[in-house]
Structures are given as structure tokens and as C-alpha cells.
N, C-alpha and C positions, 0 to 999 in steps of 0.2 A: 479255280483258286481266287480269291478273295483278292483286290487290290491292295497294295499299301497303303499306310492313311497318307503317303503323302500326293498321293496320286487323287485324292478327294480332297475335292475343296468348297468351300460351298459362296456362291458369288452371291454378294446382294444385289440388291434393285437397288439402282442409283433414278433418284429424278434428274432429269437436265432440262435444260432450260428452253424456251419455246425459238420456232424460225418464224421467218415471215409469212405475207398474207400470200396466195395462191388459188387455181382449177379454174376448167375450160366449159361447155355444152355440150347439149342432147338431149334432148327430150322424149323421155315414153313414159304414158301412161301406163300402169299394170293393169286396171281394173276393166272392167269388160262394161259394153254398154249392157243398157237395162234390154234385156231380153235374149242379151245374144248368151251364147254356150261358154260355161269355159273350157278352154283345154284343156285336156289331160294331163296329170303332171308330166316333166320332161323325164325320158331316160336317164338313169343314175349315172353320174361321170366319175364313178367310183375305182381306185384306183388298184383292182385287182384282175390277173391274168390268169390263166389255167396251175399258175403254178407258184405265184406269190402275191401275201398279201403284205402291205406295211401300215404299221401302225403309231402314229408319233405317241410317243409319252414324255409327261413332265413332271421332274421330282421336287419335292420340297420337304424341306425340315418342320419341326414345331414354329417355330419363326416365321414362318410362310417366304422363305430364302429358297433359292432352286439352288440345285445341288447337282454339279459335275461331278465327273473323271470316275464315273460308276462305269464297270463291265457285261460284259453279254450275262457271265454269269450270275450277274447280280439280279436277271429278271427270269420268272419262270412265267408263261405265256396258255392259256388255255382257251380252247375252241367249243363253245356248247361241252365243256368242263371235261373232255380229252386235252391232254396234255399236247403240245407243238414244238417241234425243234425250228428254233432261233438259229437261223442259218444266214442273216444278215444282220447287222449292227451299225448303225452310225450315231456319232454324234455332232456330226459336223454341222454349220451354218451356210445351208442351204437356200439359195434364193427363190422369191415367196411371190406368191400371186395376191394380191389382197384389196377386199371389199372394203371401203368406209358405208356404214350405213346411214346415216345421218339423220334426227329428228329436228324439223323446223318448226314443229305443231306451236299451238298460239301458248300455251304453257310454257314454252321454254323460252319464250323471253327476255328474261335476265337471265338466262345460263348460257344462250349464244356464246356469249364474248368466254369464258371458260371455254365451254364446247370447241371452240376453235382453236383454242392454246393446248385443249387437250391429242388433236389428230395431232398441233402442229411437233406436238412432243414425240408423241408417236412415231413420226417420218424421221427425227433426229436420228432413229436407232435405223433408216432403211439403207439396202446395201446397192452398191452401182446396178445389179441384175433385177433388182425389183422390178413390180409393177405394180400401180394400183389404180381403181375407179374407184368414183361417187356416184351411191343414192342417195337422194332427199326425198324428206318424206315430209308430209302435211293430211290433207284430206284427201290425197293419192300419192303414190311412188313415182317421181321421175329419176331416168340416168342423166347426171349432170354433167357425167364426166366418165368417158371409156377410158378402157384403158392404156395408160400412158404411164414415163418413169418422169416427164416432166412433174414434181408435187409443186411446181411454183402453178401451175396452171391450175388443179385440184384448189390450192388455197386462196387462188384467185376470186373462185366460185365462192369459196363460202363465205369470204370476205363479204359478200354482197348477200347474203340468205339473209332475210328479214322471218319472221315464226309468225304463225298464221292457222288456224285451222285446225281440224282434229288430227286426230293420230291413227294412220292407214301402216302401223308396224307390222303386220303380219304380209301385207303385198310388196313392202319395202325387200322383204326380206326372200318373197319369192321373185320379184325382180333380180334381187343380188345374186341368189343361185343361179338362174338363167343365165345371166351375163357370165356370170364364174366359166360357162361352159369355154369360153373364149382363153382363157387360162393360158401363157406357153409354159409357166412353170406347173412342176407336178406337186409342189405344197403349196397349198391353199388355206385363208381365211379370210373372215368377216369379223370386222370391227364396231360393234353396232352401239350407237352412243344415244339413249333414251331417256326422257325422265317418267316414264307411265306404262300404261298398259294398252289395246290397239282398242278403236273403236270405232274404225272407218275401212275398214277391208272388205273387200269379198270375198277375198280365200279366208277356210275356218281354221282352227287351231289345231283342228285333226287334220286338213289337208297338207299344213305347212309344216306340221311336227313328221309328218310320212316321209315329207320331201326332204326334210333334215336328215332325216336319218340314213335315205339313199345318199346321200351326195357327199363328196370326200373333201368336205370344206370345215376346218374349223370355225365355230363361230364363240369368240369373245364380244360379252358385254358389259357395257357402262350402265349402268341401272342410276338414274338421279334421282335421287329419294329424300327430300326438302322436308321438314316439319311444314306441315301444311297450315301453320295458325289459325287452330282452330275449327277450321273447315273440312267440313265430312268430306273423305277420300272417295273418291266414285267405285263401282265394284270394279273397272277395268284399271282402275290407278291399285285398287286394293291385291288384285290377281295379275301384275305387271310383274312385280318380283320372281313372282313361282313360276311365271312362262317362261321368259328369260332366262331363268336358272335353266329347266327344265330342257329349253331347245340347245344352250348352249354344251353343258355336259353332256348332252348323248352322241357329239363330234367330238369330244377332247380337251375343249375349252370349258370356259369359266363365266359367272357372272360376278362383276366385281359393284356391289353396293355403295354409293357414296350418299352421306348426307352435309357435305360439306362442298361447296363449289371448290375453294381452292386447293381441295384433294385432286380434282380433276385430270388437270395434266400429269401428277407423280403417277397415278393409276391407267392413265394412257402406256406412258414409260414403263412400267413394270409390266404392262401387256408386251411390248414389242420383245423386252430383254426375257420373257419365257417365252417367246416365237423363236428366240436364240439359242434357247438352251435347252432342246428336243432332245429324246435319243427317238432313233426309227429304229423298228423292229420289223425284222420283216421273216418270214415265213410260208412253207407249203404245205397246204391246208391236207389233214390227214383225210378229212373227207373229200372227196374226189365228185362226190353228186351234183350234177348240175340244176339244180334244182327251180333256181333263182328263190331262196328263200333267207330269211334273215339267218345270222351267224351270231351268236354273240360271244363277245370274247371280252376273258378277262385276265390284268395283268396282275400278277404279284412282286413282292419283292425281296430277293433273300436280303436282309439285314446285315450292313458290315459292322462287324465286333467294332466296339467302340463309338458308333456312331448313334443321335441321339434316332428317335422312331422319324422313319422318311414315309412320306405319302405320296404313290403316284397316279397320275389322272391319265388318262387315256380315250381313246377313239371306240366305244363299248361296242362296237359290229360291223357287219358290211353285209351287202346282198349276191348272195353265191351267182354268177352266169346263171342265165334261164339255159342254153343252150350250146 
């Protein structure tokens, strides 16, 4: 049965306002020397057992407003297009494990000082059981900061990040899963604030779009997308959007575009208040094969009478056990 309309309500994204400066050290390179091997990607820390899988979803209006007090029965849930009974539900506000990815490359510049106001918006919305770490990134990935719930130590760090160098976003980003592994909480993401496309990695776009897709971490991004006056966009600044986009929706999240620096922190803020307003679906997979091969799944939405068309995003798979 359909809920009441008054049990629906739909919250907007409020911007608020920035905290102070903050973050601690640690140093690691991602990238491998010239000649040595790299390793194989890591086991997927994916968040499924012989008998359930969960899946975050997030709903929004025409508005792009997220939308509570929706029921189990309002989502129908399918498995490589077999239907699944939704045998858990939540909508609760769960505490979160979360990656800052950081771009310091010599491009970003003048958007530092935004960039900064933008995590520190972001942290306004974290709850006492957080946790989060920092990568920076330049013409390699270092961890500047494990993880800790100190954020005065985090904004420590970036208080002092000067931009420098190209842009190694593709090993930023297989650093931050790796670290991810260290997780206590079971929901996960990455907050990755960019203005480009990578062109100093040594992982490729196939190896880290693989590694995305094992790993049960959402990843939301900042895409800073400036008029460039005038001057011709390089191919990896012109192909920066569609990565982005691309590695972020096949976890659940989003790439949010900004051409406006002083958007920055409100779209920080509307990333954290939809990390708040999840439903988890969770689920035993009718297929039983251990196969270890990909799943995909896709979520629908029965429509409550009266309400205007909702759109929900989702976590589009997982890799069944090898064994």
C-alpha cells in the first residue's frame, strides 16, 4: 500500500555556511617506478554475503529535491532483469566512511580558496561516527591524511596545499579505494573535487573504471568547468566531464558540473544532504551461482498518485563471490 501524502515530503538542499581551516600527514606515492610491475588490482571490498545484497538509492523530484518518507513498496528491484524480493529497507542516517579526493594540479589555482570552502561545507553536514581521509593530487597521489574524525586536522592540510603540476586523477583515485579498504563503517564514499581531466597517471581508464565498479564505495564529483577565455581545452580537459560522469554513476553517485566557483560550496552541501537521504535496499540474490561475475541490477519506482515524476539513482551492480 501506497503511503499517505503525508508521510512524503520532499527536503530541499539547504547551502550552509563554511567551518574553519583543518588535516594532518602521510605520504604515499601511487605511481610505480619506471620499470617496476604494477599490482594487480586489489580484491573487491564489496559489500555482499552468500545471502544479501544492499543497495543505496537516491530519489529526487523534477527539482532535483530528494524526496523522503517513500516505502519498501514504492521500489521494485531487479537482478540481470529477474525480479528480487526486498526483504530489508532502510532509510535511516547511517554513519559514513569518506574519501576527500583532492585536486592541487597547477590549474586550480584560483579555485583553491573555493575548493576549500567547498569540503569545509561538506563536513558541516558530518555526524559524531564519521570518518574521513585525504588525497591530493598533482603530478602524483599522495594520502595526506588517514583516517581520522578529527576534520580540524583534514582542514589543517589543505589550508596549506599550494596547486602545482599536472593532473594524476586516475591514481588519486586508485589510492582512495585502496585506503577505503581500511573502512570501520559499512557505507562508503568518495568526494572527488576536479577542475579537468587526468594526464599524469599510470593506471588507465580501463583499469580504474574495473576497479570502480568492484568496490562498494560511492563516488561523488565536483567537475570545475570555467570558460576557459578563449583557449583551446586540451583533449583530457575536453574528456574530463564524461570520465567523471561515467566512473561516478556506475557506484550510485553523481557528477555535479559547476561553472561558477561560488557554486562550489552549496554543491558540496547538497552532496552530503543526499549521503543523508539514502534508502538501503537490501536483498537475496535469486541466483545462488558463485560465479564471481558481474550482476547488474536495476532499480524502479512505483509512482505515488499525486506526486510529481521522481527519479532514482542507484549502485547499477556488484561481483557475485568467485567461491
Amino acid at each position: 500500500m501506497l503511503p499517505s501524502y503525508a508521510k512524503l515530503f520532499i527536503r530541499s538542499t539547504l547551502g550552509i555556511c563554511l567551518a574553519s581551516a583543518l588535516w594532518g600527514q602521510a605520504s604515499l606515492d601511487v605511481r610505480p617506478k619506471p620499470g617496476e610491475k604494477v599490482e594487480p588490482r586489489p580484491k573487491a571490498n564489496i559489500r555482499v554475503d552468500s545471502t544479501l545484497v544492499l543497495i543505496p538509492v537516491t530519489v529526487t523530484d523534477p527539482l532535483n529535491r530528494f524526496v523522503t518518507g517513500l516505502e519498501k513498496e514504492n521500489f521494485k528491484l531487479t537482478e540481470d532483469k529477474q525480479l528480487q524480493e526486498i526483504t530489508q529497507f532502510s532509510s535511516e542516517d547511517a554513519p559514513l566512511s569518506v574519501g576527500v579526493v583532492f585536486d592541487c594540479s597547477g590549474s586550480m589555482g584560483s579555485k583553491l580558496s573555493k575548493s576549500r570552502q567547498a569540503v569545509a561545507q561538506f563536513f558541516k553536514l558530518a555526524n559524531p561516527e564519521d570518518e574521513f581521509f585525504l588525497v591530493q593530487f598533482n603530478d602524483s597521489a599522495s594520502l595526506s591524511q588517514s583516517f581520522t574524525q578529527n576534520l580540524e586536522e583534514i582542514q589543517n592540510r589543505l589550508a596549506f596545499t599550494q596547486s602545482k603540476g599536472r593532473t594524476a586523477l586516475l591514481d588519486a583515485v586508485y589510492l582512495a579505494l585502496h585506503e577505503m579498504k581500511k573502512a570501520r563503517n559499512p557505507r562508503k564514499a568518495l568526494l572527488l573535487i576536479s577542475d579537468g581531466g587526468d594526464n599524469s597517471s599510470r593506471y588507465s581508464e580501463a583499469e580504474i573504471k574495473a576497479l570502480v565498479k568492484e568496490a562498494d564505495v560511492q563516488i561523488y564529483a565536483i567537475g570545475i568547468y570555467e570558460n576557459t577565455g578563449g583557449r583551446s581545452r586540451t583533449p583530457e580537459e575536453t574528456n574530463g566531464p564524461a570520465l567523471l560522469t561515467e566512473i561516478a554513476e556506475q557506484t550510485g553517485g553523481r557528477q555535479y558540473e559547476v561553472d561558477n566557483l561560488n557554486e562550489l560550496p552549496d554543491v558540496a552541501a547538497k552532496i552530503g544532504v543526499e549521503l543523508r537521504n539514502q534508502y538501503i535496499l537490501g536483498y537475496s540474490p535469486k541466483n545462488l551461482t558463485r560465479d564471481g561475475k558481474y550482476r547488474h541490477v536495476q532499480v524502479k519506482l512505483v509512482q505515488p498518485r499525486g506526486m510529481p515524476l521522481l527519479r532514482p539513482f542507484w549502485k547499477q551492480g556488484y561481483y557475485a563471490p568467485a567461491q
